[in-house]
C-alpha positions in Angstrom: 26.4 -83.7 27.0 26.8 -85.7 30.1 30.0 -87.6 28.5 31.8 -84.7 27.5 30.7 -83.0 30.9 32.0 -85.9 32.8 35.2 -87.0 30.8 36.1 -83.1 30.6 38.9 -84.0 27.9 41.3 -81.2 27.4 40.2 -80.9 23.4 36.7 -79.5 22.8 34.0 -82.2 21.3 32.8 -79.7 18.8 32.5 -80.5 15.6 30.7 -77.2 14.1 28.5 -74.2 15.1 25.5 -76.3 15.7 27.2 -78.5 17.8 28.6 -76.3 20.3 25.3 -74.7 20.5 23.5 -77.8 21.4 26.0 -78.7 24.1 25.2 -75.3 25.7 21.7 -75.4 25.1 22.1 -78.7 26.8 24.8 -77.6 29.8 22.1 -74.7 30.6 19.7 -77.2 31.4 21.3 -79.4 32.9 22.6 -76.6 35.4 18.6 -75.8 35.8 17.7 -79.0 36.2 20.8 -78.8 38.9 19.4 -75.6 40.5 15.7 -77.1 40.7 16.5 -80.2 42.3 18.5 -78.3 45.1 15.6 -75.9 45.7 12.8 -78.2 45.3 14.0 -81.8 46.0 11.4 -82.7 43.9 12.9 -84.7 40.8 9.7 -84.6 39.3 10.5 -81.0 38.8 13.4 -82.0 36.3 13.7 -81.7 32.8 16.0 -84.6 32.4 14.7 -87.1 35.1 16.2 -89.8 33.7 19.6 -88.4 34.6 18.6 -87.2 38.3 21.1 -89.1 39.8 24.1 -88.0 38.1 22.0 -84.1 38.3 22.1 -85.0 42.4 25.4 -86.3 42.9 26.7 -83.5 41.2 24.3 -81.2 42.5 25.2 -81.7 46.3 28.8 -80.9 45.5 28.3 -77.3 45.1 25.7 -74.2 46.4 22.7 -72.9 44.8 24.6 -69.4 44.5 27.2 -71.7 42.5 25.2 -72.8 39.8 23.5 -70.3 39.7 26.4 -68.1 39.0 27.7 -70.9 36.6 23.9 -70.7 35.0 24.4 -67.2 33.9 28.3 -67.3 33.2 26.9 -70.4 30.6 23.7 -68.0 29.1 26.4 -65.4 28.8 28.6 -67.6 26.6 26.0 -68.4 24.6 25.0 -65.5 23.4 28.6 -64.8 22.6 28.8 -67.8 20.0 27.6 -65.8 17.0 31.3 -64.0 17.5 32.9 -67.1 16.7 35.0 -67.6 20.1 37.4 -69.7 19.9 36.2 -73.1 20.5 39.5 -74.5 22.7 39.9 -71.6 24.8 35.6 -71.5 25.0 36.0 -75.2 25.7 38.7 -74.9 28.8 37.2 -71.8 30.1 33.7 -73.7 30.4 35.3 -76.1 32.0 36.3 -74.2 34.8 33.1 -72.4 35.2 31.6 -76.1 35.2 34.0 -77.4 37.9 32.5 -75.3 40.5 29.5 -78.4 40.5 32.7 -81.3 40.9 35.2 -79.3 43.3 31.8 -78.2 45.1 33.9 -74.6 46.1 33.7 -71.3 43.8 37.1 -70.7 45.3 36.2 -67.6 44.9 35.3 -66.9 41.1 32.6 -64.7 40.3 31.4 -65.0 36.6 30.0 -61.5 35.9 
């Protein structure tokens, strides 16, 4: 997860069903872990506490209304995968939900 999250290519890394619904599963804790850590400060509270400092860094880039927000845009997508979305246009558009954590700004996008 954290490779594709980080490198953010412009061509999705899924190869099937099962794994794009990893990678969310993965992306939705990952934001948790995110959400945690800024609440608690605590990374013994993480899931993946061998990551925390990559969970941190990007973390402290954006607001707890942020990843929240880009939490429950990610649980919405996922429940939308038994449509069969299209997985480049899925791909980008996490993307940009996701880049709230690296630009640290919303700019003003409310996933609802």
């Amino acid at each position: 997860f954290l490779d594709t999250f980080m490198k953010a290519g412009e061509k999705h890394p899924w190869k099937g069903k099962n794994d794009t619904e990893e990678w969310f599963d993965m992306a939705l804790v990952f934001l948790r872990d995110m959400a945690v850590l800024k609440i608690t400060g605590n990374p013994e509270d993480l899931i993946n506490k061998d990551v925390r400092e990559t969970v941190q860094r990007l973390g402290d880039g954006a607001s707890l209304d942020d990843i929240i927000n880009s939490y429950r845009e990610t649980l919405r997508l996922r429940g939308l995968l038994g449509f069969n979305l299209n997985k480049g246009i899925t791909w980008n558009y996490m993307m940009d939900v996701l880049s709230v954590q690296n630009e640290g700004d919303a700019k003003g996008r409310h996933y609802r």
